[in-house]
KETORKOL-880110 format. One line per 4 residues: number of its first residue (from 1); their letters; for each residue x, y, z of C-alpha. Coordinates in Angstrom, 1 decimal. Last residue first. Layout:
BEGIN
NUM = a = X:Y:Z; ...
***
This chain:
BEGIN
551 = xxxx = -7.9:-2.1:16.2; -7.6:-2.6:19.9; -7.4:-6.4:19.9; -4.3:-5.1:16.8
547 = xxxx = -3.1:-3.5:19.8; -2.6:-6.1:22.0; -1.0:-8.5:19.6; 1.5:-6.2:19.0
543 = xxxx = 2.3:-5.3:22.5; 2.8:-9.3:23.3; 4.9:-9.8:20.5; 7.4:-7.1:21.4
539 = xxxx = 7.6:-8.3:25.0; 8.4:-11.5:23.5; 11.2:-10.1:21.3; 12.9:-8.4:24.2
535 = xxxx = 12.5:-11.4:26.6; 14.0:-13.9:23.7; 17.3:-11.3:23.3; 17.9:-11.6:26.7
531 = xxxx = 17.4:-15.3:26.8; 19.4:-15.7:24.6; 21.9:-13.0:25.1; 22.5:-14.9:28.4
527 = xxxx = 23.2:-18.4:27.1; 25.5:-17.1:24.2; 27.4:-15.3:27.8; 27.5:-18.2:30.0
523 = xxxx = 26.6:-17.8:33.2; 29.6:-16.6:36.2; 27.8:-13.2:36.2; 29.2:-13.0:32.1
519 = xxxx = 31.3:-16.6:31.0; 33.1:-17.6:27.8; 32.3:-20.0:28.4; 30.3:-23.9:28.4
515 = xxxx = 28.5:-24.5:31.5; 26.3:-26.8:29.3; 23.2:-26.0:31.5; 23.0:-22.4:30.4
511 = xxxx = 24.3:-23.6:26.5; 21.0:-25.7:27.2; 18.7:-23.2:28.3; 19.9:-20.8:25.8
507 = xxxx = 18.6:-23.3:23.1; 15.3:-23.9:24.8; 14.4:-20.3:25.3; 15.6:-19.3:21.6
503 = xxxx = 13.9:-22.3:20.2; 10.4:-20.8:22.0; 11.2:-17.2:20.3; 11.7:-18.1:16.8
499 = xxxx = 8.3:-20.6:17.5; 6.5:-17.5:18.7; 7.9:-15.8:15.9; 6.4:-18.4:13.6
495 = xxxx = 3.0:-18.4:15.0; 2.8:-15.0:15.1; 3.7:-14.7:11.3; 1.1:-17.7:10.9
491 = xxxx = -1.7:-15.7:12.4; -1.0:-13.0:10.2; -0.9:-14.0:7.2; -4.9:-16.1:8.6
487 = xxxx = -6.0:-12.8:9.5; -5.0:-11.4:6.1; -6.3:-13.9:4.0; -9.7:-13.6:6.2
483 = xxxx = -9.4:-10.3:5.6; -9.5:-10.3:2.3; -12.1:-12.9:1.7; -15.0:-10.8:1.2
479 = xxxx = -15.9:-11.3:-2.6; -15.1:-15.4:-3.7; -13.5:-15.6:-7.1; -14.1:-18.9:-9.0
475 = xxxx = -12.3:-18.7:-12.2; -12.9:-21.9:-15.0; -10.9:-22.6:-17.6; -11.1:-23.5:-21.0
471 = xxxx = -7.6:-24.4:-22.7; -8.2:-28.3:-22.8; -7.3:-27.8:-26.4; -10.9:-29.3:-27.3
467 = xxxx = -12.4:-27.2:-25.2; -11.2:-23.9:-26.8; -11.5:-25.6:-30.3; -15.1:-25.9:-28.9
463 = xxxx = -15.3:-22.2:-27.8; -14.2:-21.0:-31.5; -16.5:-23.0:-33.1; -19.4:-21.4:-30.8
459 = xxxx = -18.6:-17.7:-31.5; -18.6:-18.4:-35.6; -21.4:-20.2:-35.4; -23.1:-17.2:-33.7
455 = xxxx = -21.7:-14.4:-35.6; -25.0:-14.1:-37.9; -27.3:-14.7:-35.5; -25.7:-12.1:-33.6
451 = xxxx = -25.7:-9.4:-36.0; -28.9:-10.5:-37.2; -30.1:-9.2:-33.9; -28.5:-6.6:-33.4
447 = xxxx = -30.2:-5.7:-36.8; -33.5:-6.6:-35.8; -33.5:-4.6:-32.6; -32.3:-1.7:-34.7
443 = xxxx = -35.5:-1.9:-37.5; -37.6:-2.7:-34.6; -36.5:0.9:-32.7; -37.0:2.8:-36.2
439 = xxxx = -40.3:1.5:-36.3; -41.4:2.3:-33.2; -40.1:5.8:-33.4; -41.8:5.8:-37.2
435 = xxxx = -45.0:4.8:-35.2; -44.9:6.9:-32.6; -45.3:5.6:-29.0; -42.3:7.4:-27.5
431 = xxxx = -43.9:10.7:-28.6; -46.9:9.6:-27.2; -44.4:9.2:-23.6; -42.7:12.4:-24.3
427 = xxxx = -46.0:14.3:-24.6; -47.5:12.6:-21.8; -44.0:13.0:-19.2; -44.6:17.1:-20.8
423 = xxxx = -48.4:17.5:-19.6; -47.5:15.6:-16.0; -44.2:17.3:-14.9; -45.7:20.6:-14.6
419 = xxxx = -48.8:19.7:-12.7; -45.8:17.7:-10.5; -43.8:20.7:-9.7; -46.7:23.1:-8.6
415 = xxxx = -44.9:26.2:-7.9; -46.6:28.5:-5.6; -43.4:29.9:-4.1; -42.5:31.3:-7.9
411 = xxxx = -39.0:32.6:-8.1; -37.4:30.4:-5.1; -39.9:27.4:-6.2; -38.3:26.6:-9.4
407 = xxxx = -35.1:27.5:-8.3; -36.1:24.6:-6.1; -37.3:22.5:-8.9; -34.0:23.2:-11.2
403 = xxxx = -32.2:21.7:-8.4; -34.1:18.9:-7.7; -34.1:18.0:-11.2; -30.6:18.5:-11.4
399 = xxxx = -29.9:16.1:-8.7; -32.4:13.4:-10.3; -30.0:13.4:-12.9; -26.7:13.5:-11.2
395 = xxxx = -28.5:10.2:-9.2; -29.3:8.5:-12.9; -26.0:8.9:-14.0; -24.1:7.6:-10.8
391 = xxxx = -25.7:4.1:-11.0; -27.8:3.6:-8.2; -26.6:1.5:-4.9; -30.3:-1.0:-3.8
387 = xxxx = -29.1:-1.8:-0.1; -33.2:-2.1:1.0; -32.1:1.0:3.0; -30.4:2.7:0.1
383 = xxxx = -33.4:2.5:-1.9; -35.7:4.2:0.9; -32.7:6.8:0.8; -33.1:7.3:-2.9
379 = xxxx = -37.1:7.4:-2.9; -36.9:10.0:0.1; -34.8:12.2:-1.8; -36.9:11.6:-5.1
375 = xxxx = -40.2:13.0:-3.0; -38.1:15.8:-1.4; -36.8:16.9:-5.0; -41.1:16.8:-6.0
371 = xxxx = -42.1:18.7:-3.4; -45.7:19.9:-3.4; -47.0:22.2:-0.5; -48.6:20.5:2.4
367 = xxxx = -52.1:20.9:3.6; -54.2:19.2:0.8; -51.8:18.3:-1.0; -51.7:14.4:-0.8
363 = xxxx = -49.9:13.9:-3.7; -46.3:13.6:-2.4; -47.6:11.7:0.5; -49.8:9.0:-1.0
359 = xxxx = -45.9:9.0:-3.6; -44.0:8.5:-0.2; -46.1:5.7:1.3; -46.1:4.0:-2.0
355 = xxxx = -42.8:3.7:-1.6; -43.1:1.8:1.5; -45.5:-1.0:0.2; -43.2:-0.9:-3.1
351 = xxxx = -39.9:-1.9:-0.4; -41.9:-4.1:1.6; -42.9:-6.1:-2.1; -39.9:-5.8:-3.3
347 = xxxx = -37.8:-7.7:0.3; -34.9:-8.2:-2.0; -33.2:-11.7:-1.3; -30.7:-11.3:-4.4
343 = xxxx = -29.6:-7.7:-3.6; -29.3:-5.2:-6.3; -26.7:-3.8:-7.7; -25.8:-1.4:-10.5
339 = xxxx = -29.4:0.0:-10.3; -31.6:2.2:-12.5; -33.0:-1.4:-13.7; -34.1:-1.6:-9.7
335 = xxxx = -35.6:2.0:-9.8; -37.7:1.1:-13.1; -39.6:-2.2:-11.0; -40.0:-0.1:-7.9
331 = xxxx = -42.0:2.9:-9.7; -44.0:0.0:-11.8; -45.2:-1.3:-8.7; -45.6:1.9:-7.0
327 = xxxx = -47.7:3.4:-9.7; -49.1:6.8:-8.1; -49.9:8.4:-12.2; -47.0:11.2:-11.8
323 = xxxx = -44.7:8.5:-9.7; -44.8:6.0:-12.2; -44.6:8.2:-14.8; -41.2:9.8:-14.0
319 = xxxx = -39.1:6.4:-13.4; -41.0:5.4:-16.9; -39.3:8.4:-18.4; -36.3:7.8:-16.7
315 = xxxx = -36.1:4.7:-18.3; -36.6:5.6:-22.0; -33.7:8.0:-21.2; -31.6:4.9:-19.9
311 = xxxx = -32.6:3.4:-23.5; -31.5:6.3:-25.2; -28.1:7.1:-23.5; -27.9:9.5:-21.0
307 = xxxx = -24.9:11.9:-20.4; -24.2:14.0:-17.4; -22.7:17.4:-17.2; -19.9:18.8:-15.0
303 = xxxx = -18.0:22.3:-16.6; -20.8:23.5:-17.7; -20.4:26.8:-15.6; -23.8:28.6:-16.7
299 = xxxx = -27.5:28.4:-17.9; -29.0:31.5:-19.1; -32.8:31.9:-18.9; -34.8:34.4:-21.0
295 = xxxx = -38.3:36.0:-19.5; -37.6:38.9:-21.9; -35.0:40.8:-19.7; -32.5:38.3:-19.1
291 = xxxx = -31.9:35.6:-16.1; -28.7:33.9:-15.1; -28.4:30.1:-13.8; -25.7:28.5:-12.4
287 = xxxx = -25.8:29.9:-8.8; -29.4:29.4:-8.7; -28.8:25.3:-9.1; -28.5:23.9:-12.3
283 = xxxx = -25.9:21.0:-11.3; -25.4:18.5:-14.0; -26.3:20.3:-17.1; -27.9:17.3:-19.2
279 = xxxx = -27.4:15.7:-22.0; -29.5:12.8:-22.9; -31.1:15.3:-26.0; -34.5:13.8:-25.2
275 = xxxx = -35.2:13.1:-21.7; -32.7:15.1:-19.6; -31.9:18.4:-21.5; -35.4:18.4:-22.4
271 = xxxx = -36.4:17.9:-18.4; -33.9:20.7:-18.2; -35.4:22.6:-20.1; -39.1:22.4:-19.7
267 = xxxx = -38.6:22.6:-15.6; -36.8:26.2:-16.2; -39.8:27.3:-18.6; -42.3:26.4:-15.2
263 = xxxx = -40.3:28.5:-13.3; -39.6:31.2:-16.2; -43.8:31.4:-16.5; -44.7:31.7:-12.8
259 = xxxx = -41.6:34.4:-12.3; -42.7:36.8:-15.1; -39.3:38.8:-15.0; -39.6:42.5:-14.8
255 = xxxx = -35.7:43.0:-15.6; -35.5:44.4:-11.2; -38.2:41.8:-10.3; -35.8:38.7:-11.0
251 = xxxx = -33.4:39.7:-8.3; -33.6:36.8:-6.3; -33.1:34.4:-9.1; -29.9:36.1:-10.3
247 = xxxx = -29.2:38.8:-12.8; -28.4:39.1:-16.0; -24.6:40.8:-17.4; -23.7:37.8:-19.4
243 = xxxx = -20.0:38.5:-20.3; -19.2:36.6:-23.6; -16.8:33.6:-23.1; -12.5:33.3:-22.8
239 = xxxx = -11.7:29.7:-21.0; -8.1:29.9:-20.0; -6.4:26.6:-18.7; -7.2:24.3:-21.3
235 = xxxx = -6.9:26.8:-23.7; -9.5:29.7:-25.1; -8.6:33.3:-26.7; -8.8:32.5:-30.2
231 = xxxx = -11.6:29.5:-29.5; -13.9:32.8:-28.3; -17.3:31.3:-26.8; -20.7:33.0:-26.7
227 = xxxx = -23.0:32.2:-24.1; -26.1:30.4:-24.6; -30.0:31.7:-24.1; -32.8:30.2:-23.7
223 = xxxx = -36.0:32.2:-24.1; -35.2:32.3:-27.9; -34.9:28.9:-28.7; -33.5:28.5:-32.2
219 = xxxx = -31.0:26.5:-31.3; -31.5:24.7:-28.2; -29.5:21.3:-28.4; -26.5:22.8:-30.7
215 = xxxx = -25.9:25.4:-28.3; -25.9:23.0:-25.6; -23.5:21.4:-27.7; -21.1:24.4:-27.6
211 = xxxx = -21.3:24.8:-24.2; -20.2:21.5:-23.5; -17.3:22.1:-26.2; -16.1:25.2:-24.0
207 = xxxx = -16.4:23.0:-20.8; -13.9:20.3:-22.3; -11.7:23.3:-23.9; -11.7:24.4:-20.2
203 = xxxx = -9.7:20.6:-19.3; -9.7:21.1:-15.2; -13.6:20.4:-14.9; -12.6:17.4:-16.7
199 = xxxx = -10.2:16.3:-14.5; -12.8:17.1:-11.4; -15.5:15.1:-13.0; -13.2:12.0:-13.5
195 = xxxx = -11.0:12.4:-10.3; -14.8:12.4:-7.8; -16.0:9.0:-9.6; -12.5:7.3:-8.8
191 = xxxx = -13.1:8.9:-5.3; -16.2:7.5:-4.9; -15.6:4.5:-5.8; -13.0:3.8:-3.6
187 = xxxx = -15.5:4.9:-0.9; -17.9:2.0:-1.7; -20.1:3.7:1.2; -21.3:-0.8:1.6
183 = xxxx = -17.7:-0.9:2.8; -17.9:1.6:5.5; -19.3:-1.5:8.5; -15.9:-3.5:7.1
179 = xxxx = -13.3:-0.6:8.7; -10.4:-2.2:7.3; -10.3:-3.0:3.1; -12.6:0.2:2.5
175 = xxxx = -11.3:2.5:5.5; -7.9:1.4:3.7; -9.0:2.1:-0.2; -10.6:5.5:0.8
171 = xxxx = -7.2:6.1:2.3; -5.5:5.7:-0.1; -7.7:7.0:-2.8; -7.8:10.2:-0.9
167 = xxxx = -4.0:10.3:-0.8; -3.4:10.0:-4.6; -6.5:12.6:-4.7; -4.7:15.1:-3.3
163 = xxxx = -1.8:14.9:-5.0; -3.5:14.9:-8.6; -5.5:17.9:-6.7; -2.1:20.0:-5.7
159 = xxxx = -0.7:19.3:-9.5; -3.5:20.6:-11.2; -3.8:23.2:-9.0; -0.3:24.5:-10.2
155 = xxxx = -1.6:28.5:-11.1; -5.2:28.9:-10.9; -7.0:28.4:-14.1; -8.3:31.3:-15.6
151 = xxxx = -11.8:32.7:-16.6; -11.7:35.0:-18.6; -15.6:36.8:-18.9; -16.2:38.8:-22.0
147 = xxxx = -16.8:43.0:-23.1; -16.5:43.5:-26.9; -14.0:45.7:-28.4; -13.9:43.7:-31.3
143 = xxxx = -10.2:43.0:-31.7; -8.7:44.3:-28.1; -11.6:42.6:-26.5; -12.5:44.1:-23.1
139 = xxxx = -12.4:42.1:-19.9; -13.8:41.3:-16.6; -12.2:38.5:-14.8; -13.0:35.1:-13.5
135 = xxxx = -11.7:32.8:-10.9; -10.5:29.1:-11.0; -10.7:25.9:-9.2; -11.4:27.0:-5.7
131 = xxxx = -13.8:29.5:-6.5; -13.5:32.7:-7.4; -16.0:35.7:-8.8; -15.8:39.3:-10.5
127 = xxxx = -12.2:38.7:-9.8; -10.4:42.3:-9.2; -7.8:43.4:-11.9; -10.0:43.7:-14.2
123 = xxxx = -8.4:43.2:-17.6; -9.0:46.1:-20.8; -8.1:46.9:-24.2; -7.6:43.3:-24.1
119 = xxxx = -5.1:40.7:-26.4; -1.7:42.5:-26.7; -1.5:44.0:-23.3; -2.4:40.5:-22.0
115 = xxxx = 0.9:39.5:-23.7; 0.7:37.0:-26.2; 1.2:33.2:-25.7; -2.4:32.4:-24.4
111 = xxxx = -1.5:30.2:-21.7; 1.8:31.6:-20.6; -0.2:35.2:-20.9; -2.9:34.1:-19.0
107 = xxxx = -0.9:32.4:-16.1; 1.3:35.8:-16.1; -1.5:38.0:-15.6; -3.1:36.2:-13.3
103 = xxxx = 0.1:35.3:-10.9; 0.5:39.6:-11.2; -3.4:40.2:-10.4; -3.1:38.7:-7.0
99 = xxxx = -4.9:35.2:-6.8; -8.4:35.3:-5.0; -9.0:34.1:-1.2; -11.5:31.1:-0.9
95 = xxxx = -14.8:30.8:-0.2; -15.5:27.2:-1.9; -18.8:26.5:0.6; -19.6:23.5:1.8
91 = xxxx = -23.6:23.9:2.9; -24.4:20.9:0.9; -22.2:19.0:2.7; -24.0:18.9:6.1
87 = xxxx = -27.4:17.7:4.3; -26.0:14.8:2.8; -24.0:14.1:6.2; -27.5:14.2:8.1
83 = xxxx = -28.9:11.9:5.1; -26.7:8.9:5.5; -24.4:8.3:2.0; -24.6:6.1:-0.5
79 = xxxx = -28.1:7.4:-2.6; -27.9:10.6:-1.3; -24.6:10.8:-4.1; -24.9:14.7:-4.6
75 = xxxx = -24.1:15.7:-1.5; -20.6:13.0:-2.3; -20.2:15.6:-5.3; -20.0:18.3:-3.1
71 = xxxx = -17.5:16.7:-0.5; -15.1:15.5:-3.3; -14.4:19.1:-4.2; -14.1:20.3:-1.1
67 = xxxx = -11.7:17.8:-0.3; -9.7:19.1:-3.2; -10.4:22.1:-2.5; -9.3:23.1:0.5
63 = xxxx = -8.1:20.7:3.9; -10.3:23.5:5.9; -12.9:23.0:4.1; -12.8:19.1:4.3
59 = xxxx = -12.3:19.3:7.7; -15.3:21.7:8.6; -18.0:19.1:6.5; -16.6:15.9:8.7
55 = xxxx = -16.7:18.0:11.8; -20.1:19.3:10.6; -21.1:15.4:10.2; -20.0:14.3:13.6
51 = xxxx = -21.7:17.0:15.3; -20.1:19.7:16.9; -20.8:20.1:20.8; -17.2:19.6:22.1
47 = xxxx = -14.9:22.4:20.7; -12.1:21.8:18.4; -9.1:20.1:19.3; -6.0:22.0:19.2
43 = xxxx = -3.2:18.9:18.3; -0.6:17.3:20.3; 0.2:14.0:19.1; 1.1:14.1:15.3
39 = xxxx = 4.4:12.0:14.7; 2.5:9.1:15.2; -0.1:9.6:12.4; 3.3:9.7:10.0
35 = xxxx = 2.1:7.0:7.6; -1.8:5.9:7.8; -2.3:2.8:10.2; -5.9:2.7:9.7
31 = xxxx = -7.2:1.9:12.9; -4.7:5.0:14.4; -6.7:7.2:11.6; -10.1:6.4:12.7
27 = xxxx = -9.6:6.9:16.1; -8.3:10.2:15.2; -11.2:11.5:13.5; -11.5:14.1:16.3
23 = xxxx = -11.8:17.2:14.3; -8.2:17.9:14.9; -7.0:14.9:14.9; -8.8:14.8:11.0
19 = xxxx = -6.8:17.9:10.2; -3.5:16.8:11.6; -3.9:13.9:9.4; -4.0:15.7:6.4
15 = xxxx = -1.2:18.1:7.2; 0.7:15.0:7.8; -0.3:13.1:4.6; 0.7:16.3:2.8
11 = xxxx = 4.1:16.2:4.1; 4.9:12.9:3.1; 3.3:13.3:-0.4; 7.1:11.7:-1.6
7 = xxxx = 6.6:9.3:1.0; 3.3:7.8:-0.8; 4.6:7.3:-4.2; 8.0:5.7:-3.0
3 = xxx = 5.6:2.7:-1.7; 3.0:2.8:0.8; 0.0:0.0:0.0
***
């Protein structure tokens, strides 16, 4: 597990650890053995009274972004983590001090290969926003003399998070191999999941062509509008776009905005975004978004988006359905081939008895406002009960949903999320229905088909040459045995030293007895260092198997 790799991010492992002794993780981090925990003893511990999940959401701010990083896409897994900690790191904020204008300037000129002098009339010097990633800066074309947004790439973050994240799979593997009540959290996974969005996030060509797409998706729109983008002036560490200058949710009354009709038009969107183009803005929240005078919507930061194929957008459809028309059955059914795993004892008639419970609820709106994100949070923790784990496309879509319903709800408080879902889940579903789409679908079932049909003799000659060279094998690989192979590795070191030790006894017994010299306190000397030797190592045995009880 610790090779070269991990003592060259030494240091970092200690400021890491400090952290979590800090917030009182360090239990956890004497179980896991990480390098360098005993050369951090005295830390300032914070004050009694924080929960565990603040603590949690207060270490990975202060460990920066990175962590902060991996905490906000972990809010947006509900369906592998408890709730409280759900809730805890959506308030993780990425407040973080800007770069001075100097380490700007010089990032954007080494990206760009021009002077800045060169490119804009103009460069604030002052971010108009920063986050932990980037920041971006106000500026005046020196060819047009338009007005865009630069947003640059701080200097060597690349390099801090491909650290960071060498450490968090470390230890994400460790709490996975040792602490056997987080396995089910698939940590691991987690952190593979968190180093693919975060290395694209750090690729601004990547973003650029997102935008671009989106573009593609709603042309001719009017109320939707899409930035401009300037390849001249964009890199993978510069990202050059036109300045939007609308204003956020809460200020919609300043451009006149009809709030009813842009909360429903927001809904629209992203449920177009989701159901037929499959490509979806990941995390529309109020932050993301930008509103125009004309009841137009402007949807930012693309640098995380989710992908759908057809048949998984067929399946959201029927996800959608089944709650608009109260089908449990057919709600339970379409969760479970959203899955990557499902256990083989499933309790699915206690699990569509309980979500049933949550849809009577849902529609029962009589006294209660409707809530259609509360409805899917619900549905995702019921499914994490019954041990049902998601795949990671359909959770970043349900996200998004949520998130476009509560901007939904910020700009119109009487916003009826499921009278709006039921017109355009009809649509799509007739639309589904059509004959040509039918058509079309037969005509590509047919071909796979034939495909098959057609390789089939082929497949099954080359399996009986396989048997016939007695070349087939079989692979049996049970799940769970780690431990096990390592309790049983480390029984038989113990027993081994305990044997080392035992002939150490016995042979300094005899040279004792043998009265053989040279002599030390009139005893022989080999006999001495035997035994001496044989208390020393016992000793040693004795402390090790007492705290691996402990661990």
């Amino acid at each position: 597990m610790f090779d070269f790799e991990t003592v060259r991010h030494a240091g970092r492992f200690k400021d890491i650890i400090g952290v979590l002794f800090k917030y009182g993780f360090d239990g956890i981090i004497e179980r896991l053995d990480i390098p360098g925990h005993l050369l951090v003893k005295k830390i300032t511990r914070i004050k009694e009274g924080v929960s565990i999940w603040e603590r949690i959401r207060m270490a990975m701010e202060e460990l920066g972004p990175t962590f902060v990083k991996f905490g906000q896409i972990m809010s947006m897994r509900p369906d592998l983590i408890p709730k409280g900690l759900v809730n805890e790191l959506k308030r993780l904020q990425e407040t973080v001090m800007h770069e001075p204008f100097p380490v700007v300037k010089n990032a954007v000129e080494t990206s760009l290969g021009k002077p800045l002098e060169d490119i804009f009339d103009e460069f604030g010097q002052e971010p108009i926003a920063a986050a932990s990633l980037a920041q971006v800066h106000r500026a005046k074309l020196q060819d047009t003399g338009e007005y865009v947004a630069v947003k640059v790439q701080r200097p060597n973050i690349e390099n801090i998070i491909k650290s960071d994240l060498y450490i968090l799979d470390i230890i994400a593997t460790l709490i996975h191999d040792r602490l056997e009540t987080m396995r089910f959290y698939n940590l691991p996974g987690l952190v593979a999941e968190v180093k693919k969005h975060i290395t694209k996030e750090l690729d601004f060509i990547h973003e650029a062509n997102n935008i671009e797409i989106f573009r593609h998706n709603f042309a001719g729109e009017e109320d939707i509008y899409v930035p401009g983008i300037y390849p001249k002036f964009t890199t993978k560490t510069v990202l050059t776009m036109e300045l939007i200058d609308g204003v956020h949710a809460d200020e919609i009354d300043r451009i006149g905005g009809d709030r009813e009709a842009l909360a429903k038009r927001g809904v629209e969107v992203v449920l177009k975004q989701v159901l037929v183009d499959g490509f979806f803005h990941a995390d529309p929240h109020t932050g993301n978004l930008r509103f125009l005078p004309g009841d137009v919507i402007c949807f930012l930061d693309w640098g995380m988006v989710g992908r759908l194929t057809k048949d998984m957008r067929y399946t959201i459809l029927d996800f959608i359905s089944a709650i608009v028309e109260k089908d449990s059955r057919q709600l339970v059914q379409t969760a479970l081939s959203m899955a990557m795993s499902v256990p083989p004892l499933l309790d699915e008639t206690g699990l569509q008895n309980e979500a049933m419970d949550i849809v009577d609820t849902l529609h029962a709106q009589a006294f209660l406002s409707v809530n259609v994100g509360r409805l899917f949070l619900d549905l995702i923790f019921l499914l994490r009960q019954y041990n049902v784990e998601l795949r990671s496309d359909y959770v970043f879509m349900l996200k998004a949903l949520m998130a476009i319903e509560g901007v939904g709800q910020q700009l119109y408080p009487g916003f009826d999320a499921i009278e709006q879902l039921r017109p355009i889940v009809k649509r799509l579903a007739l639309e589904r229905l059509n004959p040509i789409v039918a058509f079309q679908n037969l005509i590509s079932n047919i071909s796979r088909t034939s495909k098959l049909l057609g390789s089939l003799p082929e497949r099954s000659e080359k399996i009986l040459k396989t048997i016939e060279s007695e070349k087939l094998s079989l692979r049996i690989q049970h799940q769970g045995l780690e431990r096990m192979n390592s309790t049983i590795y480390l029984a038989g070191n113990r027993i081994t030293f305990g044997l080392i030790i035992a002939a150490l006894i016995i042979g300094s017994s005899m040279i004792i007895t043998s009265g053989v010299g040279p002599f030390l306190f009139g005893y022989p000397v080999l006999g001495v260092f035997g035994f001496f030797f044989s208390v020393i190592l016992g000793f040693w045995l004795i402390i090790q198997m007492i705290r691996r009880r402990k661990l």
